[in-house]
C-alpha positions in Angstrom: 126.9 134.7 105.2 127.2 131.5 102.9 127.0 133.1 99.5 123.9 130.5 98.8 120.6 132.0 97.6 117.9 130.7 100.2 115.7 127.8 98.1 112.5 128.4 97.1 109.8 126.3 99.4 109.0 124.0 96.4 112.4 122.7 95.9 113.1 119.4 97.8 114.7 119.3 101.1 112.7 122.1 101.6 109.9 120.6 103.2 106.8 122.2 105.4 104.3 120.5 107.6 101.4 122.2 108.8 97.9 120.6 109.8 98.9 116.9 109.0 100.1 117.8 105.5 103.2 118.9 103.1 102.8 120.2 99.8 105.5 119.2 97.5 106.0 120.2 93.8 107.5 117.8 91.6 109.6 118.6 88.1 108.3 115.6 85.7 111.5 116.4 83.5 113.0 114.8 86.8 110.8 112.2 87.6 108.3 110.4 85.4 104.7 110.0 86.4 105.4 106.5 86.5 108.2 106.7 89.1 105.5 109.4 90.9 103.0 106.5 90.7 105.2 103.9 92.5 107.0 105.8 94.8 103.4 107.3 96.1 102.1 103.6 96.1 105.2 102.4 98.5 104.3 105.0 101.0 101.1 104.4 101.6 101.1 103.2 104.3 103.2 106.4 105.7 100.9 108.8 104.3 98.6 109.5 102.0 99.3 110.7 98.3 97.3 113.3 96.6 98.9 113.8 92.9 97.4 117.0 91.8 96.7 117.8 87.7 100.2 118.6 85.9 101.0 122.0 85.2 103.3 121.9 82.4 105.9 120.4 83.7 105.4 120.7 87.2 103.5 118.1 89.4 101.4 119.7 92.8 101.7 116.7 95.5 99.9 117.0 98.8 101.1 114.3 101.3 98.4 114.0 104.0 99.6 112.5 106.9 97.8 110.6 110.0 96.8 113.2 112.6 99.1 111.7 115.4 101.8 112.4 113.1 105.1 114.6 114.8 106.7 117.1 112.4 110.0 115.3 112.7 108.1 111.8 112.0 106.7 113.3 108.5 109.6 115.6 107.6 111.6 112.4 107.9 109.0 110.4 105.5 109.1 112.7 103.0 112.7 112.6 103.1 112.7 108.7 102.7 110.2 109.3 100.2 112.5 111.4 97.6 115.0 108.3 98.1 112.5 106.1 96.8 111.1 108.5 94.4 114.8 108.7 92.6 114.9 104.6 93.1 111.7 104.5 91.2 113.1 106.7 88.5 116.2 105.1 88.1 114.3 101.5 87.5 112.1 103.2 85.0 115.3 104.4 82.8 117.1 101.6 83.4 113.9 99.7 82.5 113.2 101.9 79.1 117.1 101.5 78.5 117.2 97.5 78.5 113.6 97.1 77.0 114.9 96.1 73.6 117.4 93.2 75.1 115.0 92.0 77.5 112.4 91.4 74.3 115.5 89.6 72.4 116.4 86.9 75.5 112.1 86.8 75.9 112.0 85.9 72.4 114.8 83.5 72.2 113.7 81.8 75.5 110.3 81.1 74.0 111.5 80.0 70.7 112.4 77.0 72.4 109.2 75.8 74.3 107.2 74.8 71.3 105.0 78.1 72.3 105.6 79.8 69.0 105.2 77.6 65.9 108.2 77.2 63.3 107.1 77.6 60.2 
């Protein structure tokens, strides 16, 4: 016996496909709805994203997958899909983190072109 608690099925890496579909649930203290948005919008073409009504802080996600779709196929998707979920994450902190220096070298790049007036 490992000493490790079994996880819970909502808990990623925990993942189960039955009739074309995996259920997820997402912790938005984790991941933005932003990063939700564009990771979902990536895998579209994988499979289908159904982001359900925030409850608290916790995000219902049903992925509906083509019907031809193999268990190990989707298992695998959703996998790939939690690697571009914490991508999408990271790019939205690292994104809210530089916001203020990217306005400063906007601003001084378009004090130059004659764009904003010098009064």
């Amino acid at each position: 016996m490992s000493g490790n608690p079994p996880l819970p099925p909502d808990v990623p890496g925990v993942f189960a496909f039955q009739e074309g579909v995996v259920r997820l649930t997402l912790d938005l203290r984790v991941y933005r709805l932003a990063a939700v948005q564009k990771a979902s919008y990536r895998f579209a073409e994988h499979f289908t994203v159904v982001l359900g009504t925030p409850d608290g802080h916790l995000l219902p996600v049903t992925c509906l997958f083509r019907p031809d779709t193999r268990e190990a196929e989707a298992l695998n998707a959703v996998r790939r899909y939690f690697q571009e979920l914490l991508d999408q994450e990271l790019r939205e902190q690292i994104g809210e983190e530089t916001r203020s220096v990217r306005a400063l070298i906007l601003a001084q790049a378009f004090s130059r072109t004659g764009l904003i007036r010098q009064d």
